[in-house]
C-alpha positions in Angstrom: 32.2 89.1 129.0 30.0 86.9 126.8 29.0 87.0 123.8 25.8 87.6 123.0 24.3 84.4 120.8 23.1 87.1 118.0 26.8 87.9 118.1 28.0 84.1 118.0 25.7 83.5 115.1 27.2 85.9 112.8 30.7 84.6 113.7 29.5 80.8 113.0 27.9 81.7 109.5 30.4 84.2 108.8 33.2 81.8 109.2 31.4 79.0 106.4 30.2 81.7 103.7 32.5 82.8 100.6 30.0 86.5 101.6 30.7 86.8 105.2 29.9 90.7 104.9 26.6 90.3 103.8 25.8 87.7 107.0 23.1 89.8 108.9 20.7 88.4 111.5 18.1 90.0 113.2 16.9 88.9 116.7 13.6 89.2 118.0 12.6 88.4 121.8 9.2 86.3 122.6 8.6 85.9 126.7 11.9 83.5 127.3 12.8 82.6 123.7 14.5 84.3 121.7 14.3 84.2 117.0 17.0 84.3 115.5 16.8 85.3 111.8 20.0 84.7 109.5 19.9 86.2 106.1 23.2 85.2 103.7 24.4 86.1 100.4 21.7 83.8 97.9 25.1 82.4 96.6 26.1 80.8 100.2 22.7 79.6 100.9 24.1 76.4 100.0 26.8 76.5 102.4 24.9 77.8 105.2 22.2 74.9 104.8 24.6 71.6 103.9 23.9 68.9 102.5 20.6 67.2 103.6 20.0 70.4 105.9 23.5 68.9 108.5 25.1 72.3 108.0 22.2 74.0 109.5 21.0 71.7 112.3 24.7 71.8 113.4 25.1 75.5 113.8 20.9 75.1 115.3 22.8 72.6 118.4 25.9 74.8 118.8 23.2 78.4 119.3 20.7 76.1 121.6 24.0 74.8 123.9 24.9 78.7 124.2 21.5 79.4 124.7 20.4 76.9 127.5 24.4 78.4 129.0 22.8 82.1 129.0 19.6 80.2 130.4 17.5 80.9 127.2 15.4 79.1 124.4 16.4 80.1 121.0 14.8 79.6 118.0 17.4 80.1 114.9 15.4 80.7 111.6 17.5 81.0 108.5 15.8 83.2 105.4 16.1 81.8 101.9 
């Protein structure tokens, strides 16, 4: 069975953070997209966001490749 993206998200940040325990993200469904929200430890924000922002618009191309797979738009937010 597949993962569900909210699922691979948490694996993908859990995996990079020294906090991987306090990875949460919420999802929220809009018509054919779907937000999702990933909240980290303040001390891995860092981590989670790279340098220059690559960090994050790597793990943003990884979710939107599993998303168009599942035939869905996703929108990944990350909460500072």
């Amino acid at each position: 069975m597949m993962q569900s993206l909210k699922e691979i998200l948490v694996d993908i940040a859990a995996a990079i953070v020294d906090h991987p325990d306090d990875v949460t993200v919420t999802e929220e469904e809009k018509g054919d997209e779907i937000v999702l929200t990933l909240s980290v430890h303040p001390d891995d924000m860092g981590m989670v966001i790279g340098r220059h922002g690559r960090i994050a618009k790597a793990i943003r191309s990884v979710m939107k490749s599993a998303a168009t797979t599942a035939g869905k738009k996703v929108i990944v937010d990350i909460k500072d």
